[in-house]
N, C-alpha and C positions, 0 to 999 in steps of 0.2 A: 708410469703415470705418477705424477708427485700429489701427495698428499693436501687436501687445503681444507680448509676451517667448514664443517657444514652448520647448517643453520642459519639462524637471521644475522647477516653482520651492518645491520647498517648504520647502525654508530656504533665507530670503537674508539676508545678512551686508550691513549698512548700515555705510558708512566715513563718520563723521564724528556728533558728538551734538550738532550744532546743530539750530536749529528746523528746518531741513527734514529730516533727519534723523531725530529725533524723529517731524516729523508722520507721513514715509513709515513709521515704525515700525508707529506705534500704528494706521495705514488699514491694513498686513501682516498684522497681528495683526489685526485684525476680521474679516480673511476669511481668516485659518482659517491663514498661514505660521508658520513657525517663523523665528524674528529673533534676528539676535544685529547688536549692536550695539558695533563697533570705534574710539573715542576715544583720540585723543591725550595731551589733558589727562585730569588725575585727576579732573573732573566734568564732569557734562554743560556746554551751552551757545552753545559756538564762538564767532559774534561778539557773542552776547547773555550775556557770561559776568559773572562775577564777580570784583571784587579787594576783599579786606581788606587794609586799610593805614590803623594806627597805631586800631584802633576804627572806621573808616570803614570803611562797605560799599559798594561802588562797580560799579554795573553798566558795564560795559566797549563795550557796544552800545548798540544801538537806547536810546534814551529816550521815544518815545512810541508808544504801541499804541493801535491802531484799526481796526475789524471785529472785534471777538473770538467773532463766533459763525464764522466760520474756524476761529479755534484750538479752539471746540468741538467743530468737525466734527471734527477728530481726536480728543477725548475721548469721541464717542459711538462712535466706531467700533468700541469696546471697551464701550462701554455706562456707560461715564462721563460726567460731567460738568464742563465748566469752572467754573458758577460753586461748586459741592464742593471743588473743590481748588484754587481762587484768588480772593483778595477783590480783586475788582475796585473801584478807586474813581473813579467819574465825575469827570473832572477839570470846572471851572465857576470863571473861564474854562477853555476851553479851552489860549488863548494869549494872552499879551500882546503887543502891537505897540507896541513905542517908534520912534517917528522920530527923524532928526537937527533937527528943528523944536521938536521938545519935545513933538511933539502925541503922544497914545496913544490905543490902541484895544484893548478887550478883546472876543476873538473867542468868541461864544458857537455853540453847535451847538444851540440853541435857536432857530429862528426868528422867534418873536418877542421875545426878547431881544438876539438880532442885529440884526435891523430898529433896534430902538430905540435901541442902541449908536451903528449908523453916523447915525440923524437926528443925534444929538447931535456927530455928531463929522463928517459932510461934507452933512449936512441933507437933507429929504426924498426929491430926486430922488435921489437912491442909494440912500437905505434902499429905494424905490420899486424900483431895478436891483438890489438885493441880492435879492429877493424872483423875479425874472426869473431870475437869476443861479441860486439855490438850488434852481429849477426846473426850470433845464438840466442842471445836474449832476447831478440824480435821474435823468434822463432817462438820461443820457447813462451811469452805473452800473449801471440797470439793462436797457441795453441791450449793456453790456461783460462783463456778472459770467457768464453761462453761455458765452457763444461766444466769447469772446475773454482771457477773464482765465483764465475754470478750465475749460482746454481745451490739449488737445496737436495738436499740428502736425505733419502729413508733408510736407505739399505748401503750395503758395500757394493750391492751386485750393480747398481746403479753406476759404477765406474767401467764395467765392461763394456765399454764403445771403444770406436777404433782411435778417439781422442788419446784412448791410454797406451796404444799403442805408439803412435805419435810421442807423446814424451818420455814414454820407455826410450826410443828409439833416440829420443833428445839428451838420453842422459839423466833424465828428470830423476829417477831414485837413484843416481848415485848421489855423491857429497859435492855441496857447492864449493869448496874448497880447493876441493881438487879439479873441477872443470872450469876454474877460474883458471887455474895453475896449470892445465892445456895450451893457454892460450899466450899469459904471460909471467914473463921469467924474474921481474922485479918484485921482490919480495913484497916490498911497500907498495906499487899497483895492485898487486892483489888485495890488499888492507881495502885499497878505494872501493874495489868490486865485493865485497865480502862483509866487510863491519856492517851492512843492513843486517846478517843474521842477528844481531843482538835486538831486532825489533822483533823476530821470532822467536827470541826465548833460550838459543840452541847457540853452542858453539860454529863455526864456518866448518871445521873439520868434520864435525858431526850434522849435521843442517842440511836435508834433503833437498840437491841441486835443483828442484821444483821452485824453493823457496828465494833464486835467485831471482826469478822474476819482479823484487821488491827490488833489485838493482837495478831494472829495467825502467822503471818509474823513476829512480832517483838518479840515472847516469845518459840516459836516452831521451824519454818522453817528454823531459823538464820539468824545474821546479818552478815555481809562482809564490810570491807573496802578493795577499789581498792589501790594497792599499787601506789605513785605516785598523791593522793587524788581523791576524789570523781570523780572529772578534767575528770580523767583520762577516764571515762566510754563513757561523750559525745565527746571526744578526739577521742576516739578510734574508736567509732560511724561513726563519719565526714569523718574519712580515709579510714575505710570500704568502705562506702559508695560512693568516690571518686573512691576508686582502681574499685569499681563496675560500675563507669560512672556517677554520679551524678556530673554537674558542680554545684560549689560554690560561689556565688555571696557577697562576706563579705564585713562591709561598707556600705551597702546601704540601708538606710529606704524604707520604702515601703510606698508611699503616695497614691494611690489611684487603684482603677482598673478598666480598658474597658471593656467595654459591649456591649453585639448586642443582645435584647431578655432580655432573662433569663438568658442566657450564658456570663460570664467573659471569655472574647478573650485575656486578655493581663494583667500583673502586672506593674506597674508603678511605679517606682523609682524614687531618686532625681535626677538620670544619664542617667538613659535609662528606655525602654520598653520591657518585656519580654512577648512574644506570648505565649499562653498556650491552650491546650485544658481544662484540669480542675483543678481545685490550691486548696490546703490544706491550709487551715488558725488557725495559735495557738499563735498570743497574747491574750490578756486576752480580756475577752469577748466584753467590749466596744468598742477596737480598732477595733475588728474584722466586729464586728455589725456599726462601722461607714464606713469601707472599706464599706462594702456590701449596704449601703443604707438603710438600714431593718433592724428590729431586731424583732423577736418573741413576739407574743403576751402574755400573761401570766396573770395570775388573781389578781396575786399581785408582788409586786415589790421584785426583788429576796436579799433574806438575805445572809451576807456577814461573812465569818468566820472572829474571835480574829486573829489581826494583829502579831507584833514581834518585839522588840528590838534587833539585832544582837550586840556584843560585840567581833570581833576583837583582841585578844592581842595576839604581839609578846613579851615574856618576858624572861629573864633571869635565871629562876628556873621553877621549879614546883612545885606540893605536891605530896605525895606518894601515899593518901586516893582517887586521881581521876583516874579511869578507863579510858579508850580509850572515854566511856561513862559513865557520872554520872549522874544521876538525885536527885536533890538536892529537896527534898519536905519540905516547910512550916509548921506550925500546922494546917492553914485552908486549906481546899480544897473545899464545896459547898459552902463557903463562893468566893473563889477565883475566881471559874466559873461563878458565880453570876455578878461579877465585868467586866469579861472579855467581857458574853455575855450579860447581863442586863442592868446593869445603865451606864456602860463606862468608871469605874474607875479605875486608874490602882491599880497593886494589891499589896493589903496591906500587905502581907505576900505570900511572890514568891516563887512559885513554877518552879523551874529553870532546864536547862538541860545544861552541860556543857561538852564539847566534846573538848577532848584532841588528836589529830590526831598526833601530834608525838610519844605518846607511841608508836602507830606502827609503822609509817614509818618517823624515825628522818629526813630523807632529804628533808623535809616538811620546814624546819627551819635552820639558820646559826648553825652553830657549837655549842654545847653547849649551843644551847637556846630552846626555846619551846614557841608549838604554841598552846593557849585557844582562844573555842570560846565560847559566854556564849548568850546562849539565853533564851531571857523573852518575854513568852507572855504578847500580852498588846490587850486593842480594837482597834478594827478599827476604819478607819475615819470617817465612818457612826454616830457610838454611843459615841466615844470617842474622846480625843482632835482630833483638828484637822490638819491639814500639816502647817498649818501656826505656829502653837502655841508648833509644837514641835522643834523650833527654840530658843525659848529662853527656854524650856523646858530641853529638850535632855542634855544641862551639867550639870543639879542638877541630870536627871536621871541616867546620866552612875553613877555620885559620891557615888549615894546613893544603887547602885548594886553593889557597889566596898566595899562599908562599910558594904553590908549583907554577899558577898563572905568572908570576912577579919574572921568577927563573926561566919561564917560557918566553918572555918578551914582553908581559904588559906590565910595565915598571912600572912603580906604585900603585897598583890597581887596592891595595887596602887605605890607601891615604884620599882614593879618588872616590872612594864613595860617598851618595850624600843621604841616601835609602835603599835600603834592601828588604828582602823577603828570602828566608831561607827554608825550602820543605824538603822533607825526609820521608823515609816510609811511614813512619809515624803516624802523618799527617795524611800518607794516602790511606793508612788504613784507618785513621777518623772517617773518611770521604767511604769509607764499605771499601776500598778496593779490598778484595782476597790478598793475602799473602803480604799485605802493605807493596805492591806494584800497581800503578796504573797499564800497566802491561799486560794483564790478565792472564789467563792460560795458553804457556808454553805450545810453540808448533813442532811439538815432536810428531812423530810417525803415527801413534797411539793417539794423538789428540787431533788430525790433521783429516779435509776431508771428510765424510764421510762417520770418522772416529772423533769426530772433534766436537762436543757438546751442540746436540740439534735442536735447534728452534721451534720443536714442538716438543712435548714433554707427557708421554702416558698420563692417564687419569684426566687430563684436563684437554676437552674436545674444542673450546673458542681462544686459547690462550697460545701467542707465539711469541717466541724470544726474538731480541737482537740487540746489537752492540760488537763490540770485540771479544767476547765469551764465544759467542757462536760460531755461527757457518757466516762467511766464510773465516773472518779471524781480524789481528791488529792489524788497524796504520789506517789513516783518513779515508781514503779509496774503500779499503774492506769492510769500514763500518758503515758508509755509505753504501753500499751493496747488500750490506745488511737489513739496512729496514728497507731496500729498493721488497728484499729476499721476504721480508714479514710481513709486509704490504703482498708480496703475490699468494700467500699462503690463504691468506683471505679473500681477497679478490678473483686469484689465478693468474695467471701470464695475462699483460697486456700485450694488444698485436704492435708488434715496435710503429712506432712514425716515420714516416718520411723527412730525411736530413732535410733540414732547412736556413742550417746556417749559412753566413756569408764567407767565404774564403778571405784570413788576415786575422779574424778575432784570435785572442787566446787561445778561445777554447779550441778551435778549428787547429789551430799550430800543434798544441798538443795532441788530436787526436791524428796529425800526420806522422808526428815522430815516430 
């Protein structure tokens, strides 16, 4: 029996208007609370936000969304729907894969136009292991998505159903590395199927073959972009949720909260007080755990995933070889991971992802220009430089990413810019992140599950966590599951609804893949 909030909850006060945030809103408001909603910034979003600069609209997060009948589930829970309030557009490729060989691969979430890709590009016995491949992963998602993805944790003993046996059986504790490497024998396919480990924090060698399931969403299920940018998703979110009754509080930090007990009675702003019977909390763990007074006890100090270089350009051209998404890969790769999670250095040969949002929707950008954004992982501030030092840092580094994008194919990319924005850890850890990563804590073994920072916290009986800190973890899908997860703790399980969608939407496509 899972654990949920006792006492009065019928208004709770949600600190924070990012997607988790959001989602636990609009699950509050289905069964029946009163929400009020405490932001920072002057609009919704958190780490999925927005920047205008010079005409450019510039999503600040996440760049690719995948599961969107998730983000549905929080629009029905009010009797909405996602695809009403966001044009979703099937991305096709998905992504492109450039090598430092020169070879490329465009990754379809088509299967048989996947298949067909890789004959062409590492010839039949692969396309023949891509197909094994695509099999396990289905497998292996739909043996993750109830018991282990959208599910809260008290105890470890809680994993003793025969679900664990099931992905014991799958492979799931071995290394996703190597059950990728079962399947196929191309070095570089396997880069396709495996570089998601670096959104868990964890090398592919090392990276619990459970956590391949985030290749499942990004190689299978399909990607989407919101027409309008990413933006648009927790845009849409916030309004929903409005039109549903949620008041919105934006502009206001949140400095502290009242107590009587165990119980948080009130939130506390730079302005005012807001009475509450129970409050959701989703900045990043620290901030969360200094509100609270407390923070969980744990056997060792929690490891923090590889940080990010974001890159920013609004520029005057394009090239024709980048996808909506490209993934630009180096010659090393355990040498790469090595660097990012080991010694702390940055990496010598980058493996880069560069994501072009105006192929699709040009009004993203002034007339006849186009908007790159180019991100590098780098460490965090744990192991790696640290906030202070990426100060004089930070312009040898954009220079020296501008002179490997040039060498990679986008000739002139420093003469074609006409504005940019360049963030470092630095700047995530101005934003509270832990460790300067927006990445938050690492999905190792010890942090994963069960082990992995739970959204309710001793000493305080109305108070639950969510975000990408918690249960179940990063990447758009899991924080959305997140507050789906902080909204049932106060509420309880709602009894699911009956599908109602139309066969053809987005959402419908995606929930067949």
């Amino acid at each position: 029996m899972t654990r949920t909030v006792t006492g009065p909850t019928d208004h709770v006060v949600v600190v924070g208007a990012g997607l988790a945030g959001l989602s636990a809103a609009l699950h509050l408001l289905g069964a029946g609370r009163r929400v009020t909603v405490v932001e920072r910034d002057p609009r919704p979003g958190g780490r999925a936000g927005r920047l205008e600069l010079d005409g450019y609209l510039i999503d600040t997060g996440p760049t690719v969304l995948t599961m969107p009948e998730i983000a549905d589930e929080a629009f029905a829970a009010v009797g909405a729907a996602l695809r009403d309030r966001v044009d979703l557009v099937p991305l096709r490729p998905a992504y492109r894969a450039r090598f430092a060989d020169g070879g490329f691969l465009d990754v379809h979430t088509d299967a048989d136009a996947m298949e067909a890709e890789i004959e062409r590009f590492a010839g039949g016995a692969d396309a023949a292991g891509y197909r094994r491949l695509r099999h396990w992963l289905g497998r292996l998602y739909r043996t993750e998505r109830g018991r282990f993805l959208d599910a809260d944790f008290d105890s470890p003993l809680q994993l003793l159903t025969p679900d664990l046996l099931r992905l014991a059986a799958l492979g799931g504790f071995g290394r996703w590395e190597a059950r990728v490497a079962r399947h196929l024998r191309d070095e570089r396919l396997r880069r396709v199927f495996s570089f998601q480990a670096l959104y868990a924090g964890v090398p592919p060698e090392r990276a619990l073959a459970a956590y391949a399931v985030i290749a499942f969403m990004d190689t299978v299920a399909g990607v989407y972009f919101p027409r309008g940018g990413m933006y648009a998703l927790p845009r849409a979110m916030a309004d929903t949720a409005a039109e549903a009754g949620a008041a919105f509080r934006y502009g206001e930090r949140v400095t502290g909260l009242e107590r009587r007990g165990e119980r948080v009675t009130a939130v506390l702003t730079e302005h005012t007080r807001v009475p509450c019977d129970a409050v959701v909390l989703t900045p990043d763990l620290p901030v969360t755990y200094r509100l609270l007074g407390r923070a969980p006890r744990r056997p060792a100090r929690l490891t923090h995933a590889p940080s990010a270089v974001v890159l920013h350009a609004g520029c005057d051209r394009t090239w024709p070889e980048l996808a909506h998404h490209t993934l630009s890969f180096g010659h090393a790769w355990r040498r790469t991971f090595h660097e990012l999670t080991c010694t702390g250095e940055l990496m010598s040969d980058p493996s880069l992802l560069i994501t072009r949002p105006t192929a699709t929707d040009p009004s993203l950008a002034p007339p006849g220009r186009h908007l790159h954004y180019v991100l590098a992982p780098c460490p965090n501030t744990d192991i790696g430089p640290g906030p202070a030092d990426w100060a004089a840092l930070a312009p040898r580094y954009r220079d020296g990413l501008l002179r490997e994008l040039d060498r990679r194919g986008l000739t002139g990319i420093a003469s074609a810019i006409e504005t940019e924005r360049l963030v470092t850890p630095a700047d995530w850890s101005v934003l509270g992140h832990a460790a300067g990563t927006p990445f938050s804590a690492a999905h190792t073994f010890a942090q994963t599950g069960p082990f992995r920072p739970r959204n309710l916290v001793r000493g305080t009986a109305n108070a639950v966590l969510a975000g990408c800190g918690t249960t179940p973890g990063v990447g758009v899908p899991p924080v959305l599951l997140s507050g789906k997860l902080a909204a049932a703790r106060i509420t309880g399980r709602p009894r699911p609804r009956p599908a109602t969608r139309r066969r053809g939407t987005p959402v419908a496509q995606g929930a067949r893949r």
